[in-house]
C-alpha positions as CSV (number, residue, x, y, z in Angstrom):
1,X,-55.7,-23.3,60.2
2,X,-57.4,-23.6,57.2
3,X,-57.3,-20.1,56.2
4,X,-53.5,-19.9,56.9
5,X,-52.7,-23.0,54.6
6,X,-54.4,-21.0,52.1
7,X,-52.9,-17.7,53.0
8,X,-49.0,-19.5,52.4
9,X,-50.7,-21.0,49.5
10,X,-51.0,-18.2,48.0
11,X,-47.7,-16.8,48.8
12,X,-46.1,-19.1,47.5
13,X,-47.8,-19.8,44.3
14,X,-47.7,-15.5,43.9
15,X,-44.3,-15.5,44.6
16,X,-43.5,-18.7,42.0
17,X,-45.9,-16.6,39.4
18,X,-43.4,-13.3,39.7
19,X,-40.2,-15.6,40.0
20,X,-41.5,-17.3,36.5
21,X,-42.5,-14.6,34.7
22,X,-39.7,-12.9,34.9
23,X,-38.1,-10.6,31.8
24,X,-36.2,-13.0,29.3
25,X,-32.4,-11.4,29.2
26,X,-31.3,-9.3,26.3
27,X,-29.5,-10.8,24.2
28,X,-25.9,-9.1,23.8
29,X,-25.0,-7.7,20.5
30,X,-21.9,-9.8,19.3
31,X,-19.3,-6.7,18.5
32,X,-18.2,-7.3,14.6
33,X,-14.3,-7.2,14.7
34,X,-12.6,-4.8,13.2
35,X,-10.4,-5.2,10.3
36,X,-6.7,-6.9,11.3
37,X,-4.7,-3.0,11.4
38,X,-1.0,-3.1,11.5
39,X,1.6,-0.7,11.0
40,X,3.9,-0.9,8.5
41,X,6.6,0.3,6.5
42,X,5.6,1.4,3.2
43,X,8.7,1.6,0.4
44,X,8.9,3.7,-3.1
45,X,12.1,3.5,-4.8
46,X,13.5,4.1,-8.1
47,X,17.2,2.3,-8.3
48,X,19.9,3.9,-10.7
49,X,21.8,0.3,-10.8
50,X,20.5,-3.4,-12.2
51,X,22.3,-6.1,-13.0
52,X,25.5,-4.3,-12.8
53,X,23.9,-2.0,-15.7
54,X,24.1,2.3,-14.2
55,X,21.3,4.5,-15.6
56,X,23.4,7.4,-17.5
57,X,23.0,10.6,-15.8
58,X,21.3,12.5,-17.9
59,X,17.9,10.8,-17.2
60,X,15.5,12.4,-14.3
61,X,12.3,11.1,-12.4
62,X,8.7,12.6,-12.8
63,X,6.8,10.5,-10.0
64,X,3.2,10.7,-8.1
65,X,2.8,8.3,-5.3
66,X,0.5,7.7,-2.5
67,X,1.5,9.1,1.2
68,X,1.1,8.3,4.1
69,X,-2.1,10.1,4.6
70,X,-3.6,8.2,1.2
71,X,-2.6,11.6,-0.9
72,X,-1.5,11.8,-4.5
73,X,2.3,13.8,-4.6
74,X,3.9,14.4,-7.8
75,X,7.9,15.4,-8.1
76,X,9.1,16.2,-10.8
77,X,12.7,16.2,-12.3
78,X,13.9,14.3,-9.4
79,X,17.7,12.9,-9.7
80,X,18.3,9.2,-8.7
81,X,18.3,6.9,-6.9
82,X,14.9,7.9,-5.3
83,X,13.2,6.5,-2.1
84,X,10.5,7.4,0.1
85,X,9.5,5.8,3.2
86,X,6.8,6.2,5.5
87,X,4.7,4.0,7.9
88,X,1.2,3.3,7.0
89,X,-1.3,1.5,9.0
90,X,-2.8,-1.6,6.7
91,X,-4.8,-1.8,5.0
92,X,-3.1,0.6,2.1
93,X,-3.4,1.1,-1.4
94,X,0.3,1.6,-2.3
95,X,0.6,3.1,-6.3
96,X,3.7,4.3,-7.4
97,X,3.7,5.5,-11.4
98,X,5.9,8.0,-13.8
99,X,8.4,8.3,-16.2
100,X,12.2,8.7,-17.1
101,X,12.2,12.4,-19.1
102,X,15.9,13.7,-20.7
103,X,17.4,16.3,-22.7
104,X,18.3,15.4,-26.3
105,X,21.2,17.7,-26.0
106,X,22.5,16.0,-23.0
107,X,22.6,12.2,-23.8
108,X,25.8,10.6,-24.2
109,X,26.8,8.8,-27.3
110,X,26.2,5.7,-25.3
111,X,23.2,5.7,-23.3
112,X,21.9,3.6,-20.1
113,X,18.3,3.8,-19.6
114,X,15.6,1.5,-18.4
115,X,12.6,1.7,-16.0
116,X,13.1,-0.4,-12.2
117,X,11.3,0.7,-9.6
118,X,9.1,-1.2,-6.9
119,X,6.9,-0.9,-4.4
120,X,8.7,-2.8,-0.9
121,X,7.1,-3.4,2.7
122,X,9.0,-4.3,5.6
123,X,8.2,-7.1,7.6
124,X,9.8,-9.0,10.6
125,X,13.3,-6.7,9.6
126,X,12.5,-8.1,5.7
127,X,12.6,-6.0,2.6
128,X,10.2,-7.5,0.1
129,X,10.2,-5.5,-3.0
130,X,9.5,-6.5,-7.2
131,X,11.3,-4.7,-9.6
132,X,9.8,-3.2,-12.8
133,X,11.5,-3.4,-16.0
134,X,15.3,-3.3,-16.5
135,X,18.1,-1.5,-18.1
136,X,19.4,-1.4,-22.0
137,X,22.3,0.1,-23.6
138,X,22.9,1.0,-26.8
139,X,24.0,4.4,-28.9
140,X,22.8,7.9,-28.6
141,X,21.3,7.5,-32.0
142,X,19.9,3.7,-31.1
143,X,17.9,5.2,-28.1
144,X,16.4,8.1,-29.9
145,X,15.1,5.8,-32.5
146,X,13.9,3.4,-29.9
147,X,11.8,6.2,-28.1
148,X,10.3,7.5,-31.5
149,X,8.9,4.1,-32.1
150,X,8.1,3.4,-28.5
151,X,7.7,6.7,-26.4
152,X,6.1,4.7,-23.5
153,X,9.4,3.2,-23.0
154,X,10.4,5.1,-20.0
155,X,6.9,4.9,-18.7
156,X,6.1,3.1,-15.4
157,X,3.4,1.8,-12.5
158,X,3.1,-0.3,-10.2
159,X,0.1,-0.5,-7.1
160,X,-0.1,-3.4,-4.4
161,X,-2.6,-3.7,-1.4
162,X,-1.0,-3.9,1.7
């Protein structure tokens, strides 16, 4: 009897040893989350109108903007009013940036001119975009002085992270 005490003895003290020693568990990697992506709708525009004020005709856009695909486009001599939309998944660098360019010879002897253009996004059915600039008037001869003493006039650019 003695013998068999010991023999479940040391059963049972072998089988706590392997049930003890057992591997510790692997710890499982926490996953690091990924950036908050959300599609949106990305808006360029250039508007011919502000404050009741038209931009004269004989102005035309030179613009490079961002795509879609993160790509610098340029157009040039485009008439306006300009837009481009597209949907871009966030986060997006949106730039937008160019210039008014005329013809002497065709400016009226009362001229419209100005820089507004934004960068929009929608959201929740919600246009949100911030104008540039604004329109001036004044004569054909008033203009051309202004631009010889401040070329950049008709110069633009705006960027927002979306």
């Amino acid at each position: 009897m003695k013998k068999t005490m010991l023999l479940l003895a040391t059963l049972l003290i072998g089988g706590l040893m392997i049930t003890g020693c057992s591997k510790e568990p692997t710890p499982t990697p926490t996953p690091t989350p990924e950036p908050s992506s959300k599609t949106v709708k990305v808006s360029y525009q250039f508007v011919k109108e502000n404050a009741g004020v038209v931009l004269s005709d004989c102005f035309k856009l030179n613009v490079t903007y961002i795509d879609a695909s993160g790509k610098e486009v340029t157009e040039n001599g485009v008439t306006m009013p300009w837009v481009k939309e597209f949907e871009v998944t966030k986060p997006f660098h949106a730039k937008m940036e160019g210039e008014l360019v005329y013809n002497e010879n065709e400016l009226p002897e009362t001229v419209y001119f100005g820089t507004c253009c934004g960068i929009g996004y929608y959201q929740s059915s919600e246009l949100n975009i911030s104008l540039q600039g604004g329109f001036g008037v004044g004569s054909k001869e008033k203009f051309l002085n202004t631009m010889a003493h401040n070329p950049d006039k008709l110069k633009f650019k705006v960027e927002k992270d979306f």
